[in-house]
C-alpha positions as a Markdown table, in Angstrom:
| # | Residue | x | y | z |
|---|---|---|---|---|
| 1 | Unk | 54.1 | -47.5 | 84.6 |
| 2 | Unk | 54.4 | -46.5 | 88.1 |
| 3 | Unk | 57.7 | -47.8 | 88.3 |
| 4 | Unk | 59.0 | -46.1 | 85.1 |
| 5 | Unk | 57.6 | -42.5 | 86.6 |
| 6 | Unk | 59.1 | -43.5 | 90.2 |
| 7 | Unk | 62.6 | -44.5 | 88.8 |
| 8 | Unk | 64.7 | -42.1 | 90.6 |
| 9 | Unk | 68.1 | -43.3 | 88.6 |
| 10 | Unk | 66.5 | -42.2 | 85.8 |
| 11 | Unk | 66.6 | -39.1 | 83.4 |
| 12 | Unk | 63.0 | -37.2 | 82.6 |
| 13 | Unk | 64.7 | -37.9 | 78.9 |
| 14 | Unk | 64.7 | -41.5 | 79.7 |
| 15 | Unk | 61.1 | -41.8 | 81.6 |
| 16 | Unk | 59.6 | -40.1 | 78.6 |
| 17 | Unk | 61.2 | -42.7 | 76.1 |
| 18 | Unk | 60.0 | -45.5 | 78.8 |
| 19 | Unk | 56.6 | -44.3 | 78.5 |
| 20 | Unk | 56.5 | -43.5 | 74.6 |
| 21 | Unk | 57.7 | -47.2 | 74.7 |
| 22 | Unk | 54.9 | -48.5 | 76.5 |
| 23 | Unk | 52.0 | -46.1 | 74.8 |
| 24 | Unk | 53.4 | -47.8 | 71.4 |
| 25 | Unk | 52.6 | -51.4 | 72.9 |
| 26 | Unk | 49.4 | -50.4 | 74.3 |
| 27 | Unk | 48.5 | -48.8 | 71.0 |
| 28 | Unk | 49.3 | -52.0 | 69.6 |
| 29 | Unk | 47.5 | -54.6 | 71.5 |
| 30 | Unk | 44.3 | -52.3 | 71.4 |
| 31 | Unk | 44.5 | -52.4 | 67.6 |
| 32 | Unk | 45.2 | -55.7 | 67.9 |
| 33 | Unk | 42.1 | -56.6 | 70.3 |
| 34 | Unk | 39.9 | -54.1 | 68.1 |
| 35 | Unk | 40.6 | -56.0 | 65.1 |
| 36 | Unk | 39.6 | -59.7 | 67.0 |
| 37 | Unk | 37.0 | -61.8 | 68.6 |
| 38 | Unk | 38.4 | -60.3 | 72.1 |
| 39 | Unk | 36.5 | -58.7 | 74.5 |
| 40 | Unk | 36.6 | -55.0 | 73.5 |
| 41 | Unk | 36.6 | -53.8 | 77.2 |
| 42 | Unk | 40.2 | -56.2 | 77.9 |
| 43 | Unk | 41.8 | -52.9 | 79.5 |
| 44 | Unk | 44.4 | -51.8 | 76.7 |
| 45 | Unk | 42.2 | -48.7 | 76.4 |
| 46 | Unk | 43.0 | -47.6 | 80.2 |
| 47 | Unk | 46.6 | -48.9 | 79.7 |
| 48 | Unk | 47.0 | -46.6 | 76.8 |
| 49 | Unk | 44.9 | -43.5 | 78.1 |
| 50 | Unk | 47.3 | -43.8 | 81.4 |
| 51 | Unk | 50.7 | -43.8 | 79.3 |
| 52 | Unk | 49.8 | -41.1 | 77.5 |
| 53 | Unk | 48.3 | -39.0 | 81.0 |
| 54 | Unk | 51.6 | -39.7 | 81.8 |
| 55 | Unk | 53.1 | -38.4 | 79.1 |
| 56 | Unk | 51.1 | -35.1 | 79.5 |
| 57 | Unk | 48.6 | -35.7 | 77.4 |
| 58 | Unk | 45.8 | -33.0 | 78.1 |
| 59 | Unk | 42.6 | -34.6 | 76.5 |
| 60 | Unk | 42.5 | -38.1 | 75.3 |
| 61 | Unk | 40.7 | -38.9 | 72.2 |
| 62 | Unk | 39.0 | -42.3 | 71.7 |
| 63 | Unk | 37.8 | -43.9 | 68.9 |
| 64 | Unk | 39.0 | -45.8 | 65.9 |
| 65 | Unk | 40.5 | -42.8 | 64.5 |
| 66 | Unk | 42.6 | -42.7 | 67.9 |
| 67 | Unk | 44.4 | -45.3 | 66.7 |
């Protein structure tokens, strides 16, 4: 994520669709993990809470019906 924010050939236009990108992915795996044997703490929670921090996200909501 870092590296997406830090991208200085990028646009902010860009960035953001980088990071909508990645919240989609880490929306997906912690479905996925929620939905399985896996451990529920397997860090796709902070992974999603940090894309969408990044995305200016002023309060996060957690939860199933966060998904």
């Amino acid at each position: 994520m870092r590296s997406i924010l830090e991208d200085p050939m990028a646009s902010d236009e860009i960035k953001i669709q980088r990071l909508r990108h990645f919240e989609d992915e880490a929306r997906a795996l912690q479905r996925a993990a929620s939905e399985s044997a896996m451990n529920p703490d397997d860090g796709w929670q902070a992974d999603l809470r940090c894309a969408r921090m990044a995305l200016g996200a002023r309060r996060i909501r957690k939860g199933a019906a966060s998904l």
